[in-house]
KETIVEX-914713 format. One line per 4 residues: number of its first residue (from 1); for each residue x, y, z of N, C-alpha, C. Coordinates in nm, 3 decimals. Example, Ala and Ser with C-alpha at 12.3 -4.5 7.8 and 13.67 -1.06 7.14 Angstrom:
BEGIN
1 = 1.319 -0.569 0.780 1.230 -0.450 0.780 1.320 -0.330 0.780  1.285 -0.225 0.708 1.367 -0.106 0.714 1.290 0.003 0.787
REM end
This chain:
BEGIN
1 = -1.265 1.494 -1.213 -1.280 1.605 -1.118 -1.253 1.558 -0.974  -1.232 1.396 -0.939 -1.226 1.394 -0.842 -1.129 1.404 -0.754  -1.157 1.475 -0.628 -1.016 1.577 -0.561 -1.061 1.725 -0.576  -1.126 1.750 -0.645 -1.085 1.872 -0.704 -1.212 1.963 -0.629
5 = -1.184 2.037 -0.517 -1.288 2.132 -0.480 -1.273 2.268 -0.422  -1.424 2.301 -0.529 -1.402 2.462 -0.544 -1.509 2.547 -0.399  -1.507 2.472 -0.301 -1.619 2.499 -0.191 -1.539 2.609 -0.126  -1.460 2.547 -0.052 -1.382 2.622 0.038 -1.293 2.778 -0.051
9 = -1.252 2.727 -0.131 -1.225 2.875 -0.213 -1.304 2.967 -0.238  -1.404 2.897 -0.253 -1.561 3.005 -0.285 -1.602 3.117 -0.173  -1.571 3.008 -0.056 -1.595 3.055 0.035 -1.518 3.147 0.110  -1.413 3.145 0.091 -1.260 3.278 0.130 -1.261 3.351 -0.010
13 = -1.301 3.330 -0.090 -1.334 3.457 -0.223 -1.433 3.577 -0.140  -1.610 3.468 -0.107 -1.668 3.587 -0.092 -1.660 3.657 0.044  -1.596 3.587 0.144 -1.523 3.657 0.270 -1.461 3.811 0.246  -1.397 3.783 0.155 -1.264 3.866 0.077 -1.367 3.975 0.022
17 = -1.464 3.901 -0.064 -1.536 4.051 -0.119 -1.631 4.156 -0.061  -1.646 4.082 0.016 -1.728 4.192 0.120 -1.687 4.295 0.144  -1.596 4.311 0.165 -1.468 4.456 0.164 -1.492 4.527 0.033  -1.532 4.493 -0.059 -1.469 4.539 -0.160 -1.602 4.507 -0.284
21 = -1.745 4.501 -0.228 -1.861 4.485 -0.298 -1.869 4.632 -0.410  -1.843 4.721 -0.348 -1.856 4.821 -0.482 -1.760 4.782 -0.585  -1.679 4.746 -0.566 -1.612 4.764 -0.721 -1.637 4.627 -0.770  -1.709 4.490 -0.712 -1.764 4.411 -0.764 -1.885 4.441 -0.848
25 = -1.944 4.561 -0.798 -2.078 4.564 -0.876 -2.015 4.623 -1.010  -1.926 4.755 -0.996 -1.895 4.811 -1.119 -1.854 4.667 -1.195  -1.754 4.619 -1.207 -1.732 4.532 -1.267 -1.834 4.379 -1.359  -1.943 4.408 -1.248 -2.045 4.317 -1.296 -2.150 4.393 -1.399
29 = -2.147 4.519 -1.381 -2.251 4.599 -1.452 -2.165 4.588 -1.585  -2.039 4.655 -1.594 -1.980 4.624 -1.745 -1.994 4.508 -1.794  -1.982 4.400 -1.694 -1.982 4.230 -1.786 -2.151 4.210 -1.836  -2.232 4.293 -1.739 -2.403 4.316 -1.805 -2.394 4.433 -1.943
33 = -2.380 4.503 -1.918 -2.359 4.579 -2.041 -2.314 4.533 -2.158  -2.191 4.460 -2.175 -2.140 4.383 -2.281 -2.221 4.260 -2.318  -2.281 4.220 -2.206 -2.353 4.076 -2.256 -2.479 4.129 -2.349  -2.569 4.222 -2.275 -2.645 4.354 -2.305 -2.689 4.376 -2.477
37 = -2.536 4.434 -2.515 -2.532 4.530 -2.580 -2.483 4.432 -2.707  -2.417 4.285 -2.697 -2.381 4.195 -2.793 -2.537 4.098 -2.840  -2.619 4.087 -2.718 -2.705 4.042 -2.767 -2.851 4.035 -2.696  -2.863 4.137 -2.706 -2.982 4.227 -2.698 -3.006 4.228 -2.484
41 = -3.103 4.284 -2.497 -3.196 4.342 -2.366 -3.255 4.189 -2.254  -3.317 4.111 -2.321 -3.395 4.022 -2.290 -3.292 3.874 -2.264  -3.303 3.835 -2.125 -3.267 3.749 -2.083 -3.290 3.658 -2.121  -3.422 3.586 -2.150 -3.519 3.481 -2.201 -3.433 3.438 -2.345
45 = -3.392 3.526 -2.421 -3.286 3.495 -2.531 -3.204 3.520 -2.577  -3.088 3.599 -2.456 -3.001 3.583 -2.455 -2.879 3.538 -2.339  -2.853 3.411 -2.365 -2.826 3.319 -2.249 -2.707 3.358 -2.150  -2.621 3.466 -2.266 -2.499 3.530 -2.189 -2.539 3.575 -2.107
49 = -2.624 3.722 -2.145 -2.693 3.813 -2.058 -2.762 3.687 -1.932  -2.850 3.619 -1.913 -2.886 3.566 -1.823 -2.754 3.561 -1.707  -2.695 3.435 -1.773 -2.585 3.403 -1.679 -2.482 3.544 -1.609  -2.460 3.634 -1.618 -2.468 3.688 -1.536 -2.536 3.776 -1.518
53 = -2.624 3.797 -1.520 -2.757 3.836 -1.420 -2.767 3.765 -1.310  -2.747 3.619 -1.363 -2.773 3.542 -1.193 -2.636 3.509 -1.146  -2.502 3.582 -1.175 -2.382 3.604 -1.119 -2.425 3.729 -1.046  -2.481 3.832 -1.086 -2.507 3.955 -1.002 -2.591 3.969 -0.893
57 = -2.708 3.862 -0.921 -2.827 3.816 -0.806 -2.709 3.760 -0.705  -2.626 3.653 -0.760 -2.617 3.570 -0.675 -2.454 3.654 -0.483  -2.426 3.790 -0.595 -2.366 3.932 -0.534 -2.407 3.950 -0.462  -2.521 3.950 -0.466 -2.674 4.058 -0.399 -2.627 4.171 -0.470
61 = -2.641 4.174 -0.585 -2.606 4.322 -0.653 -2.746 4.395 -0.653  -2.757 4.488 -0.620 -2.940 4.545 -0.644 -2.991 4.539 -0.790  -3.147 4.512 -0.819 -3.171 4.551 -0.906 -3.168 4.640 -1.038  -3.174 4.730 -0.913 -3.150 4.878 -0.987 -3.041 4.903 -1.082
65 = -2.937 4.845 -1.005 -2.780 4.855 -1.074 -2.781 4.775 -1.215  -2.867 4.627 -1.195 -2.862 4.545 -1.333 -2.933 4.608 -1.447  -3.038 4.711 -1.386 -3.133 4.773 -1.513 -3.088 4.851 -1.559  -2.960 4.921 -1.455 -2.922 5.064 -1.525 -2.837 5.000 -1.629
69 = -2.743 4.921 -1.635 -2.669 4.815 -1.714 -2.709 4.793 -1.870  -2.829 4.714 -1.839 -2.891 4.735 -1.946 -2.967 4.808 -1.976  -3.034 4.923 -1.969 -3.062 5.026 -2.020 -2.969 5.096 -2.091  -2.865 5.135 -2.035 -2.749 5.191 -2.078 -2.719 5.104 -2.233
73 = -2.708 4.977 -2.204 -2.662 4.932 -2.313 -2.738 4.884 -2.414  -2.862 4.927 -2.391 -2.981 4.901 -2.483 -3.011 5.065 -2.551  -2.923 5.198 -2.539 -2.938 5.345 -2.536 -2.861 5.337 -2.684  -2.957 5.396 -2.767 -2.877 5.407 -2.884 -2.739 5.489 -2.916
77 = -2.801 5.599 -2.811 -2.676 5.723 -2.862 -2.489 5.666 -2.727  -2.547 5.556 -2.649 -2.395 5.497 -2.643 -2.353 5.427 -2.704  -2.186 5.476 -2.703 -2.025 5.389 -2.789 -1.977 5.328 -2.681  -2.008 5.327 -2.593 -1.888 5.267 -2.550 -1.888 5.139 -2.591
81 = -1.705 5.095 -2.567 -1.690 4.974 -2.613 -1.570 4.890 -2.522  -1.620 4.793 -2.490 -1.500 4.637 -2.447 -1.454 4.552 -2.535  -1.336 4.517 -2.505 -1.273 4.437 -2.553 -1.210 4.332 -2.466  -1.287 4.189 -2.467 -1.246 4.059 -2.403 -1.111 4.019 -2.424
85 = -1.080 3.994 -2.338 -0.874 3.994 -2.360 -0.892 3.881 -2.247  -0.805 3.757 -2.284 -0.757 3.653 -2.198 -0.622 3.669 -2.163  -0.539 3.671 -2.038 -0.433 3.666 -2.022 -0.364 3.525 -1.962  -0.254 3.455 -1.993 -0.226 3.359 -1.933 -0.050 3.366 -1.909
89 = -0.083 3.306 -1.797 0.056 3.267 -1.739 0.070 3.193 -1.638  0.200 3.255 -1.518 0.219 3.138 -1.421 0.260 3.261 -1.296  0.203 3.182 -1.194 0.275 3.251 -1.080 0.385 3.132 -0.985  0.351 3.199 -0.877 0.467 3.068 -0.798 0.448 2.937 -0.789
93 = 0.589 2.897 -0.767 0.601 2.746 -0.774 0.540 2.701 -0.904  0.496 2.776 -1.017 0.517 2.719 -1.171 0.320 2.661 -1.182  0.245 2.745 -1.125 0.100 2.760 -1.093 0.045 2.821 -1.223  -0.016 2.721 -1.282 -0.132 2.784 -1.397 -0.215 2.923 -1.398
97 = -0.220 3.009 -1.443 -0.330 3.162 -1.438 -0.384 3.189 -1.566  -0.511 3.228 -1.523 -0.577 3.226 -1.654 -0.644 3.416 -1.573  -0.623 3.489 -1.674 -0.689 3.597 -1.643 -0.784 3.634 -1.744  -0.921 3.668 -1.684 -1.024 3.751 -1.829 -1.034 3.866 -1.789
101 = -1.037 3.946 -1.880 -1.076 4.093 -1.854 -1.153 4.195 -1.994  -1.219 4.283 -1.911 -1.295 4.361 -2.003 -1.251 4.495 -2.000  -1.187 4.505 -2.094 -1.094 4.679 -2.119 -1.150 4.775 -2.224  -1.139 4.897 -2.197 -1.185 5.004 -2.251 -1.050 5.078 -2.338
105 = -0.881 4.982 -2.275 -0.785 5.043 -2.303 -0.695 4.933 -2.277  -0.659 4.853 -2.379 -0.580 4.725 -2.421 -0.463 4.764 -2.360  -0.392 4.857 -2.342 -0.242 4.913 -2.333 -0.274 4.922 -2.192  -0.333 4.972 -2.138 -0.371 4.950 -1.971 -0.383 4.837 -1.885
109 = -0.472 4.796 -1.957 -0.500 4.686 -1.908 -0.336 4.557 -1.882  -0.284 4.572 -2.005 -0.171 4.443 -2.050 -0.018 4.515 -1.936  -0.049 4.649 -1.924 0.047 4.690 -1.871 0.040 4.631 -1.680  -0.072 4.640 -1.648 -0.166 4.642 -1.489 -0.109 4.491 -1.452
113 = -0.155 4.420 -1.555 -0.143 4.304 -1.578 -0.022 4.262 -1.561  0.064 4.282 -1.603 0.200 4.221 -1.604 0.275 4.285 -1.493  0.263 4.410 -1.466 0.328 4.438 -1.336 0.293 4.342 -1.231  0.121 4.313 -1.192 0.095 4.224 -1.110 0.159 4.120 -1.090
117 = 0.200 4.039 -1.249 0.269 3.922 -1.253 0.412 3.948 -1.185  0.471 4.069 -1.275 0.625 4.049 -1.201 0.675 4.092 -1.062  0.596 4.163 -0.966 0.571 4.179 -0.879 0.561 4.077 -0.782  0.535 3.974 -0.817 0.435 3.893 -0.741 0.478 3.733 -0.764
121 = 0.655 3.759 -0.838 0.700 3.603 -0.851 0.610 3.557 -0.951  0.529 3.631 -1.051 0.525 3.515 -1.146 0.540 3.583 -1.339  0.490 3.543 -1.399 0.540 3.571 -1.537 0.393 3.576 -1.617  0.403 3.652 -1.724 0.310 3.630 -1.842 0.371 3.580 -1.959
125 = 0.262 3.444 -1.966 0.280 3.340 -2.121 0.251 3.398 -2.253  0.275 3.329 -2.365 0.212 3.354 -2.448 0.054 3.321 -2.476  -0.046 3.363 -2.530 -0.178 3.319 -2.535 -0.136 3.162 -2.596  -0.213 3.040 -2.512 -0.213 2.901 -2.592 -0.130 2.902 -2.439
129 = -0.038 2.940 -2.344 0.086 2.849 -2.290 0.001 2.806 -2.186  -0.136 2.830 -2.119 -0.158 2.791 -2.021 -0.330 2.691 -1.977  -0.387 2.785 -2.104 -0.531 2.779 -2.126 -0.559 2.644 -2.147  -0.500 2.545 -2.233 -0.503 2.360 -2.221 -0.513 2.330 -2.106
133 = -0.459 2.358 -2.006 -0.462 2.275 -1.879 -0.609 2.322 -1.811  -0.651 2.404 -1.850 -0.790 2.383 -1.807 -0.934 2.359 -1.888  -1.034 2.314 -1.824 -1.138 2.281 -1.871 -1.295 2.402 -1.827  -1.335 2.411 -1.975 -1.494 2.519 -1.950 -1.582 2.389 -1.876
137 = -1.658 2.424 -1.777 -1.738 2.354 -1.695 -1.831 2.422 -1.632  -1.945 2.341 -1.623 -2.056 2.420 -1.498 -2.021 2.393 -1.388  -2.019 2.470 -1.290 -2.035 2.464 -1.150 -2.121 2.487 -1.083  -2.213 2.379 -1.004 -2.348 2.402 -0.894 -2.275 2.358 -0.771
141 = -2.329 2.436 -0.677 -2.338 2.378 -0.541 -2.432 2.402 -0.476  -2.488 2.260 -0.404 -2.616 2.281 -0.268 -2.547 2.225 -0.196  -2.564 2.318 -0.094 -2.506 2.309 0.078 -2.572 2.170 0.144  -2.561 2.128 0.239 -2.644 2.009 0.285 -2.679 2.006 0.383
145 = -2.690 2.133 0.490 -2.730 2.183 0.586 -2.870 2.209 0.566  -2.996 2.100 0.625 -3.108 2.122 0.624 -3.222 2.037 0.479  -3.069 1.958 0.411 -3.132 1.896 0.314 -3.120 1.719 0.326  -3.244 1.712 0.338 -3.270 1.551 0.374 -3.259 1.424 0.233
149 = -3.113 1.485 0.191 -3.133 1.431 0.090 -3.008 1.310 0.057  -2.952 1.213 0.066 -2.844 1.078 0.096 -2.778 1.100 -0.072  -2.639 1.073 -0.004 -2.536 1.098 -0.180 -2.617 1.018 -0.260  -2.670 0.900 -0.248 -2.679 0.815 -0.328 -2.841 0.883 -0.434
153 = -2.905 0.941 -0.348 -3.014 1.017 -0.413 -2.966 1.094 -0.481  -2.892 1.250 -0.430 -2.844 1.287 -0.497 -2.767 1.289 -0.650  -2.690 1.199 -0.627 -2.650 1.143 -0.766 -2.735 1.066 -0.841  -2.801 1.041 -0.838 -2.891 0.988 -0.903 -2.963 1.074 -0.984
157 = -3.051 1.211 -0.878 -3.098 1.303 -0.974 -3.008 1.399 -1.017  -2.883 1.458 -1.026 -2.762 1.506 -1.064 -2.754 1.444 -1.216  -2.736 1.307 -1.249 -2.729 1.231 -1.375 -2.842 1.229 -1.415  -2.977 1.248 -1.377 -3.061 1.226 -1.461 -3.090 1.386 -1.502
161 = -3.049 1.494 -1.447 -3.042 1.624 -1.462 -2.958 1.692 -1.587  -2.872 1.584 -1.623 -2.740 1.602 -1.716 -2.600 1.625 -1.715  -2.598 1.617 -1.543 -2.439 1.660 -1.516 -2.344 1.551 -1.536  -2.214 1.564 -1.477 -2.114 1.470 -1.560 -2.036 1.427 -1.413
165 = -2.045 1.516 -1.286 -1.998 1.473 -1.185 -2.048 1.519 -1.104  -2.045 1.453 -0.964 -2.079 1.477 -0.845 -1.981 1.503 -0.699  -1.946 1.595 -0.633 -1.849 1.557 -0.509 -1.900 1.582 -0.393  -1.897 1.531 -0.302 -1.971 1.539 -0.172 -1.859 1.543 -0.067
169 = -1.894 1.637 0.001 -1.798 1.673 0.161 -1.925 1.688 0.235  -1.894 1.733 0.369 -1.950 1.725 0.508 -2.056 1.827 0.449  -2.037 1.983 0.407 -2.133 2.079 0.383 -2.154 2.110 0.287  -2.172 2.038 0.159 -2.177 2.056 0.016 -2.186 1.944 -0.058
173 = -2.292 1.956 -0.182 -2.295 1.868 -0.266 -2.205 1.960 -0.408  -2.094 1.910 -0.503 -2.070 2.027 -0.526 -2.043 1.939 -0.706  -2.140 1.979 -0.754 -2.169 1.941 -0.912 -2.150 2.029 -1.050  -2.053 1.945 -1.106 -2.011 1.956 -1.261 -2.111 1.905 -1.364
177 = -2.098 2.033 -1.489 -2.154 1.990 -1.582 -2.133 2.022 -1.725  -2.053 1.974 -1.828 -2.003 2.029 -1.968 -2.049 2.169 -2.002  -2.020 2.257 -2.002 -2.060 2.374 -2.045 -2.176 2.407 -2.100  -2.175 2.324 -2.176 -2.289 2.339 -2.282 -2.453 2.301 -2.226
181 = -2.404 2.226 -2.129 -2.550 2.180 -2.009 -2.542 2.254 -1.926  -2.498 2.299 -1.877 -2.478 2.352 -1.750 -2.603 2.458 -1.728  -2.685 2.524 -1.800 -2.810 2.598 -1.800 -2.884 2.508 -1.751  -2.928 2.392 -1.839 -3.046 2.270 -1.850 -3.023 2.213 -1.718
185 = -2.870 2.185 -1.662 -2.883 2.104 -1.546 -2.948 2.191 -1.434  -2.871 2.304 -1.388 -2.920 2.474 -1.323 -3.033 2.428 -1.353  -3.110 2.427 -1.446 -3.281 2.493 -1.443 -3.359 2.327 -1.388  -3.302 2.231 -1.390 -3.347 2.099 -1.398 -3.344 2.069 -1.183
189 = -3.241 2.101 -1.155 -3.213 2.095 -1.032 -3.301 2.157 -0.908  -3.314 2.367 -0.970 -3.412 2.433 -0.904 -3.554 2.354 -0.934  -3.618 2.328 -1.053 -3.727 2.249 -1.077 -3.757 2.146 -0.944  -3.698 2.070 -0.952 -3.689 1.953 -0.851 -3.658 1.975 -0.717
193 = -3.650 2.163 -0.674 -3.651 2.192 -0.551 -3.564 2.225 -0.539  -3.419 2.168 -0.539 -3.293 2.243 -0.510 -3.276 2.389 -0.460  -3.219 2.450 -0.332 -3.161 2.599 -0.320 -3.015 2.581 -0.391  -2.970 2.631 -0.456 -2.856 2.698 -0.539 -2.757 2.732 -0.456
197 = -2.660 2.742 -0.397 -2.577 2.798 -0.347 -2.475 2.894 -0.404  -2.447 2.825 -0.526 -2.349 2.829 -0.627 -2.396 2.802 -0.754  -2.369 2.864 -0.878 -2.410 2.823 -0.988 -2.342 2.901 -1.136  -2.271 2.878 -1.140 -2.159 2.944 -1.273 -2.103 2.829 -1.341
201 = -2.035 2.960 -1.457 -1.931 2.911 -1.566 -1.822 2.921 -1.502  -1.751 2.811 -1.467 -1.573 2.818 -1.437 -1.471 2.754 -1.525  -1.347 2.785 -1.469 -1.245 2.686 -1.577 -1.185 2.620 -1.488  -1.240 2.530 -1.496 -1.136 2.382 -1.355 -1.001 2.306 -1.403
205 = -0.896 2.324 -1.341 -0.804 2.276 -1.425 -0.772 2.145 -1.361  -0.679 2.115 -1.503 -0.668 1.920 -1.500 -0.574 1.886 -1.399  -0.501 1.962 -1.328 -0.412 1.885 -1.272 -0.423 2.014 -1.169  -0.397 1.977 -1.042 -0.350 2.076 -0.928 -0.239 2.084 -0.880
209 = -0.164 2.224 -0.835 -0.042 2.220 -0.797 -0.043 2.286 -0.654  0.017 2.147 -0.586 0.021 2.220 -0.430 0.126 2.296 -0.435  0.111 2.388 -0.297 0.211 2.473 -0.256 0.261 2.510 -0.124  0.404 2.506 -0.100 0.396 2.530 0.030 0.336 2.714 0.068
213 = 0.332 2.674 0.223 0.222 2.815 0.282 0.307 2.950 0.225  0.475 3.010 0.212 0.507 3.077 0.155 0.457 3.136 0.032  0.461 2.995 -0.054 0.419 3.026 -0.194 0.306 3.040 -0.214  0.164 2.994 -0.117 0.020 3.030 -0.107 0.000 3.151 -0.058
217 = 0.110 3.196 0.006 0.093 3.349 0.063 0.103 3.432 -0.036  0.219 3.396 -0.135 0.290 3.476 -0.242 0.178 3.467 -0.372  0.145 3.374 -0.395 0.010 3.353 -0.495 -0.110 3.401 -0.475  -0.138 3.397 -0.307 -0.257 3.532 -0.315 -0.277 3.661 -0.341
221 = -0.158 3.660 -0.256 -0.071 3.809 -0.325 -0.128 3.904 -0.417  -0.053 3.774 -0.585 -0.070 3.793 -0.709 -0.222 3.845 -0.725  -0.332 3.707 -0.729 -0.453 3.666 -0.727 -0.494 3.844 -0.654  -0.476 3.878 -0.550 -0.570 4.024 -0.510 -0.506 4.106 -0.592
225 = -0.386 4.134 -0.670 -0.388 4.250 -0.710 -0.474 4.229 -0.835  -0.456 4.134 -0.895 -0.547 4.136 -1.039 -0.672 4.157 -1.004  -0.721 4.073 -0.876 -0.884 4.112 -0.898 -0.909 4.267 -0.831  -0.826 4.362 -0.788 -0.825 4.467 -0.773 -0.849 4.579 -0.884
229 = -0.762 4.519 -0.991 -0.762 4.556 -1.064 -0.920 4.588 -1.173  -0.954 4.712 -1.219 -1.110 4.752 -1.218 -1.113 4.665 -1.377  -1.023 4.651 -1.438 -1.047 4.582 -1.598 -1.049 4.417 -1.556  -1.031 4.378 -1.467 -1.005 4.213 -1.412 -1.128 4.163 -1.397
233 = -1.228 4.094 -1.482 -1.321 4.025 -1.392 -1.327 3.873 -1.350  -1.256 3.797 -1.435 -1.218 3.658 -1.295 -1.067 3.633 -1.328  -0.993 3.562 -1.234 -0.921 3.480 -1.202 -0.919 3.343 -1.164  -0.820 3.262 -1.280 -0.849 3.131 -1.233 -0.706 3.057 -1.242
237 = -0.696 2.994 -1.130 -0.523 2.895 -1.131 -0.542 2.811 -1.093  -0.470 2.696 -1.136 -0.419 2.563 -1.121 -0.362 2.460 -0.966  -0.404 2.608 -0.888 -0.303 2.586 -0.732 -0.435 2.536 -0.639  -0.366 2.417 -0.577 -0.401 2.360 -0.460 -0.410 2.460 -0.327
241 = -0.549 2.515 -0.300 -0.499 2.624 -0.160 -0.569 2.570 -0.041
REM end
């Protein structure tokens, strides 16, 4: 992982969403609903449902909105139904994309989808052409503004927490952890005091591809129309920005 940081992107993501917080919530209430409605009501045991719950906390999505979510999807007499669809391909300069989305209408969705791509200088793969180059990982970050705490500590309780890496810049400690830990480390970290900054499932990919500023212009491009898009809920590429 080392090189590889997701701070500063994080940080021009939620710049970006502020504009555009309502249709983040819709979008987060369906990804609650589905988590919801696949396996049950109760957070405590069901770990999907948790994790985003504390993607929607971490929104500031209101309460209210997460209960109606699951209520709804805990209501016997609703059908509705999603269908998880991965999309992969490439945009400029030959840039890895991994798209997930939750559709009510497969033919919509694949159509939205690919215009974005060809629009936008880039192409859709076949499923398999892109998804190898990246890796399922936890992502934490604590800021280090106000925390009296030296890398060398840090890493220390980071590994004894269960994570697998550590990266440190000027305003961030910013920690990886195999998927499969990535709860235990999260719950191990707040224990021991930690504020959270950051704390998700991402897909970090193995190799980065810089770009000149044209083609970072042209790749954001891409990147806003998909997440515009109301069936889109993340985006993830391979590009150095």
């Amino acid at each position: 992982m080392a090189g590889h940081s997701k701070w500063k992107n994080i940080q021009g993501r939620k710049n970006a969403q502020d504009a555009k917080r309502g249709k983040i919530f819709q979008k987060l209430s369906r990804e609650i609903y589905v988590a919801a409605k696949a396996g049950g009501a109760d957070p405590t045991i069901n770990a999907a449902l948790r994790l985003v719950m504390d993607k929607a906390k971490a929104a500031n999505m209101p309460n209210d909105n997460i209960d109606r979510a699951i209520k709804k999807a805990s209501s016997a007499g609703d059908n509705e139904h999603y269908d998880e669809i991965t999309y992969e391909g490439y945009g400029p300069g030959g840039v890895a994309i991994l798209v997930y989305a939750l559709t009510d209408n497969r033919n919509r969705t694949a159509t939205n989808v690919r215009v974005a791509f060809t629009r936008s200088g880039g192409s859709l793969g076949e499923t398999g052409s892109v998804s190898y180059m990246f890796d399922r990982k936890g992502y934490i970050a604590v800021e280090r503004e106000g925390l009296e705490v030296d890398e060398d500590t840090m890493f220390e309780n980071v590994l004894e927490a269960g994570a697998e890496d550590l990266e440190t810049s000027a305003e961030v400690f910013e920690i990886y952890t195999a998927s499969e830990d990535f709860t235990t480390v999260r719950d191990a970290l707040e224990k021991d005091g930690y504020t959270l900054a950051q704390a998700e499932l991402t897909m970090v990919p193995q190799t980065l591809v810089e770009l000149d500023s044209a083609k970072q212009e042209q790749l954001q491009i891409l990147i806003d129309k998909l997440e515009e898009d109301d069936d889109v809920s993340e985006v993830f590429t391979s590009a150095e920005m």
